[in-house]
C-alpha positions as CSV (number, residue, x, y, z in Angstrom):
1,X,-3.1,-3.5,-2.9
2,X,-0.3,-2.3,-5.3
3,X,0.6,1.3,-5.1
4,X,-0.8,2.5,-8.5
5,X,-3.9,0.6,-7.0
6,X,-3.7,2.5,-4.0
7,X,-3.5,5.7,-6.3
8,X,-6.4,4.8,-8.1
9,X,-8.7,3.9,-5.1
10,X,-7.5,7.4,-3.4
11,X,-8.6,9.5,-6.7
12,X,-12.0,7.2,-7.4
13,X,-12.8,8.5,-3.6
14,X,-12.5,11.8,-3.4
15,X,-13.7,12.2,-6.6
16,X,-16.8,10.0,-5.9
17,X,-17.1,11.9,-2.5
18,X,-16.6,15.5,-3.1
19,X,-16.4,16.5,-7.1
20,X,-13.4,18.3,-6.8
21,X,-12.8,20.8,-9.9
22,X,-8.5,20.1,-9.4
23,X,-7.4,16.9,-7.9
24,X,-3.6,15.4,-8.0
25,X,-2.7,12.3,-5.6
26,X,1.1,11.6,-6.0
27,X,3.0,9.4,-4.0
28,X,5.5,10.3,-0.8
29,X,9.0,11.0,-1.7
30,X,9.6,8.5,1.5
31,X,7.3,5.8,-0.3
32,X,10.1,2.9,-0.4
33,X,8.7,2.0,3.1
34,X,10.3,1.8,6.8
35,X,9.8,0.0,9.9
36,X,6.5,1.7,10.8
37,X,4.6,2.2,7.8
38,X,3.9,-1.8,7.0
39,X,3.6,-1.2,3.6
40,X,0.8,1.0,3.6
41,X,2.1,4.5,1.5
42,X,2.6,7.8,1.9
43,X,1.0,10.6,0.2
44,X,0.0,14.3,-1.0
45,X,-3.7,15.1,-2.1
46,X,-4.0,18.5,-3.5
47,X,-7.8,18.8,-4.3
48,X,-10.2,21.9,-5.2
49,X,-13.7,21.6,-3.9
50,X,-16.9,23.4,-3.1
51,X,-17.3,21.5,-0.7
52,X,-14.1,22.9,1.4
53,X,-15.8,26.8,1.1
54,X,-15.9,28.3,3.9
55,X,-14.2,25.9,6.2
56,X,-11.2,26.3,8.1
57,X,-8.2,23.9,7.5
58,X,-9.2,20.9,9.8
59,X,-12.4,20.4,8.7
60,X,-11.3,20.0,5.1
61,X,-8.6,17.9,6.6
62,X,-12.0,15.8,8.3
63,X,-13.6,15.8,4.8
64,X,-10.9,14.2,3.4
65,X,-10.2,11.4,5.8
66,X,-14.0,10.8,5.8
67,X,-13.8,10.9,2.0
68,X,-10.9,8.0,2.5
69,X,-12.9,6.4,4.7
70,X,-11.2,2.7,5.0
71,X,-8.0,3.9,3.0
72,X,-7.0,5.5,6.1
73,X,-6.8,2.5,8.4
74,X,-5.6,0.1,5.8
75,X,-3.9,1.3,3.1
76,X,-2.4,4.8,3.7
77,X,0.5,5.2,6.3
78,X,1.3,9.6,5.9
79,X,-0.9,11.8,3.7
80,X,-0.2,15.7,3.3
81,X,-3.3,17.2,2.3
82,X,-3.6,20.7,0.5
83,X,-7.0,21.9,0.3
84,X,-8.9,24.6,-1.1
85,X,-12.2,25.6,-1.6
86,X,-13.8,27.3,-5.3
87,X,-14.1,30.6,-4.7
88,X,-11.6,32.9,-6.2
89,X,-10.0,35.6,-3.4
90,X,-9.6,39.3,-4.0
């Protein structure tokens, strides 16, 4: 899988998987590869959802890897995820 393929199947599902109202995948700034990563490619998901009110950090982390599902084992080497839930804070 190519890495705008990768970015493509990343977006398709979380969107698919949890509706987010804000969603940006971009690519790793260490993305040219190294020894360990076997050409699998680093990330950062920054996604709004509903579905991550109320939980604490590591469950929305949980969501998101679910979410993934095979992407994790095959094609994603290092993801950074920044998640928030819909509710606006006072």
């Amino acid at each position: 899988m190519t890495a705008s393929e990768r970015l493509r199947a990343i977006q398709q599902q979380l969107t698919d998987h949890l509706q987010p109202i804000a969603l940006q995948v971009m690519t790793g700034l260490s993305n040219t590869g190294h020894a360990h990563s076997q050409g699998k490619g680093h990330y950062t998901v920054r996604i709004q959802a509903s579905a991550f009110n109320g939980l604490k950090s590591v469950e929305k982390h949980r969501l998101v890897f679910k979410a993934l599902g095979d992407l994790m084992d095959n094609e994603i080497h290092a993801l950074i995820i920044k998640a928030q839930g819909t509710w606006l804070r006072r």
